[in-house]
N, C-alpha and C positions, 0 to 999 in steps of 0.2 A: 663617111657618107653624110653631107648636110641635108637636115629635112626642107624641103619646098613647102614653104611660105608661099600660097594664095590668097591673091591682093583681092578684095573685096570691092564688088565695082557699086556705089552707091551711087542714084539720081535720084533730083527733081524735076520732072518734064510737064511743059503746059499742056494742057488739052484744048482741045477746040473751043471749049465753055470760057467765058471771059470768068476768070480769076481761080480757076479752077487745076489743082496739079497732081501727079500720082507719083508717089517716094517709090522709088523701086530699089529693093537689093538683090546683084548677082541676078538680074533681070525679071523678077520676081515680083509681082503689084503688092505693095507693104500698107498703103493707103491713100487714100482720096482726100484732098483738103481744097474746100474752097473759102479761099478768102475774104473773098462780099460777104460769102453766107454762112457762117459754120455750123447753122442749124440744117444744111443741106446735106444731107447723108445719102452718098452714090451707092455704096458696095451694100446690099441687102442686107449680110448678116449684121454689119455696120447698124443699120434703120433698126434691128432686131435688139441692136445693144441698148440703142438709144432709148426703145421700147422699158427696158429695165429702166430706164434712170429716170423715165420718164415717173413709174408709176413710186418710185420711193417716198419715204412721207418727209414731208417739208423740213422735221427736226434733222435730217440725214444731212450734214454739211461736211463730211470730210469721208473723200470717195481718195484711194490708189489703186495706180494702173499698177500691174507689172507687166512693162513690154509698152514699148510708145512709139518707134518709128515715127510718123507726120504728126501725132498729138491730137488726133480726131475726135476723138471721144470725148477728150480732154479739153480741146475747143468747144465740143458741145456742152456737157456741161456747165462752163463756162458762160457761155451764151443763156443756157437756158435755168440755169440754178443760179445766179451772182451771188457772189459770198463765200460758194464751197471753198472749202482749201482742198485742195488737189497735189498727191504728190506721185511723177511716174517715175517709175524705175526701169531705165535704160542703161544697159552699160555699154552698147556704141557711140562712145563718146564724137565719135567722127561723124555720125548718121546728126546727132542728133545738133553740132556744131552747122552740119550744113541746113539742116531744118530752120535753125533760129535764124540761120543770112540769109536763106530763102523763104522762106514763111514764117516770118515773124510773128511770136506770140500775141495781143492786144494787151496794152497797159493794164495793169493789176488784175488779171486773170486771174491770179490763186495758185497759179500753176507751178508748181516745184519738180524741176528735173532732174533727178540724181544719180550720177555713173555709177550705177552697181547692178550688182542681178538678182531674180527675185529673192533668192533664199537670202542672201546678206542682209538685205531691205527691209524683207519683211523682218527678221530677225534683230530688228532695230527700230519698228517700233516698239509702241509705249502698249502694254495690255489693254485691250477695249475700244483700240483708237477709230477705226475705221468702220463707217457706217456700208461699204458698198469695197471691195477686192475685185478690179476687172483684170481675169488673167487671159491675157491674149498676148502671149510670145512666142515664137516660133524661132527654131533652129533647123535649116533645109528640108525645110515644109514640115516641121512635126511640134507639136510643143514639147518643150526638152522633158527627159522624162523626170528628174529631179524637182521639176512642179506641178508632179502628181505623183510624189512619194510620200509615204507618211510623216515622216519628220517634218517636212515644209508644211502639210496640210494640220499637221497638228500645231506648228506656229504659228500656221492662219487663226486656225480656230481661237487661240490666244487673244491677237492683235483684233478680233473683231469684239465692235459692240455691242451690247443685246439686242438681239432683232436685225443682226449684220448680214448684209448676203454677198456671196463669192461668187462672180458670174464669171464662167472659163466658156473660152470660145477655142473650141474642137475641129478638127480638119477630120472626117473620114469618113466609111462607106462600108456601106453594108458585106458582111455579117457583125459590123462595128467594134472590132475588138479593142482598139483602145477607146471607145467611149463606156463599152462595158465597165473596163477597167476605171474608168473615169466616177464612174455612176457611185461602184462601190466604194471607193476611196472616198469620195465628196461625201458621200451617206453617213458613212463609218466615222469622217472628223468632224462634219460641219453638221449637217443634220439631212431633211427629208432632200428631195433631187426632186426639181421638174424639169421638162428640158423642149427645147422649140427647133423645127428647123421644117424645112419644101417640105412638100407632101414628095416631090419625085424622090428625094436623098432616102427620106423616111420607107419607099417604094422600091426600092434599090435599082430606083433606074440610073443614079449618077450619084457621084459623090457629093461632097457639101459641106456646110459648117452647122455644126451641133453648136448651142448654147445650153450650157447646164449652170441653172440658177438655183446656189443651196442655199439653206438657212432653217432658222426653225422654224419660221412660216412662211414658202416661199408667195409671192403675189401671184398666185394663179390664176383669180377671175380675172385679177385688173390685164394678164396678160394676154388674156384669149378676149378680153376686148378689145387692146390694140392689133392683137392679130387679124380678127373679123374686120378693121379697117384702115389694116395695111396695104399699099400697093401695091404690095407683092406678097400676096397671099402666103399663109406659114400656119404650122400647128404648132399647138401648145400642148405637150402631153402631161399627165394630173400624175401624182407618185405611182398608182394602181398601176396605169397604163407605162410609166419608167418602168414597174419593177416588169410586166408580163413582156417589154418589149427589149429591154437592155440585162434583166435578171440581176442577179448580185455581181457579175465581173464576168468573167471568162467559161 
């Protein structure tokens, strides 16, 4: 009996917005990239991410994705940090071939694309290297669970700077168990957890994306004033309110 090999259907489709496109895998929305504008961030938790990089301190020039699909993030920064070096860690090598024909990087971005996956990647930096780790990867809607195991989050905590922060972007819904699980792990390797996401997710009226930003001092105030005037309104919860609401895991 030969195993069935399932072809993986990757696009780029235009949107109605001029220069504007959405990467989909296996029909699935992966990212939003507009080309005029790459400081224009569609998908909320997206605007949330940007939120973090927004508030890091000016000495922070070398941010990695792991997980990049359309390179969003990684455009923004880009745009709104010049300088950073940037490296993402994608190993769809096919996704991310068609990303470069279709939406081309901008000359000297910073941006470094390398087919691998997280755990290789990170396991190949330099100790101390990285001021900012955004993990947002997903495997059939979940983030795979090997980058929220302890081995990997213990080689994060390695490859980070003093004062580094690991922002993982979480898919789930109330009674939250894998962000529970998320909360402790990130606690345990990296340091305290705040974490932002709707008031309805937070409500458990629908699902949603948790952003959990750790480090040893995560930017709390600065983030609950981007949230007070974000367009789409979001909470920012302080460690007290992680631990009474998320607890130590499961």
């Amino acid at each position: 009996m030969t195993d069935v090999v399932r072809e993986v259907v990757r696009e780029v489709v235009p949107t109605e917005h001029a220069g504007g496109f959405l990467v989909r895998v296996d029909g699935r929305d992966q990212s939003y990239v507009d080309l005029d504008d790459p400081t224009r961030l569609v998908f909320d938790y997206v605007r949330r991410m940007g939120d973090v990089v927004d508030v890091l301190a000016p000495e922070a020039t070398r941010v990695v994705h792991v997980g990049g699909a359309g390179l969003t993030l990684a455009r923004y920064v880009a745009a709104t940090r010049p300088g950073t070096g940037q490296v993402v860690m994608e190993p769809d090598e096919e996704l991310t071939a068609l990303v470069r024909e279709r939406l081309p990087l901008p000359r000297a971005s910073g941006i470094k694309v390398r087919p691998v996956d997280g755990v290789t990647g990170v396991a190949a930096l330099r100790d101390g290297h990285a001021h900012l780790v955004v993990i947002d990867a997903y495997q059939d809607g979940e983030v795979p669970e090997e980058l929220l195991g302890a081995p990997f989050l213990a080689d994060l905590a390695r490859a980070l700077a003093p004062g580094g922060l690991v922002l993982l972007n979480l898919a789930d819904r109330a009674p939250f168990p894998r962000a529970r699980d998320a909360v402790a792990r990130l606690r345990a390797a990296i340091g305290p957890v705040v974490l932002s996401a709707e008031p309805a997710t937070l409500r458990a009226r629908r699902p949603g994306n948790l952003l959990l930003v750790a480090g040893a001092d995560p930017p709390l105030a600065a983030l609950r004033r981007s949230a007070t005037t974000s367009a789409a309104p979001y909470r920012v919860l302080d460690e007290r309110q992680v631990s009474d609401s998320f607890g130590g895991g499961r």
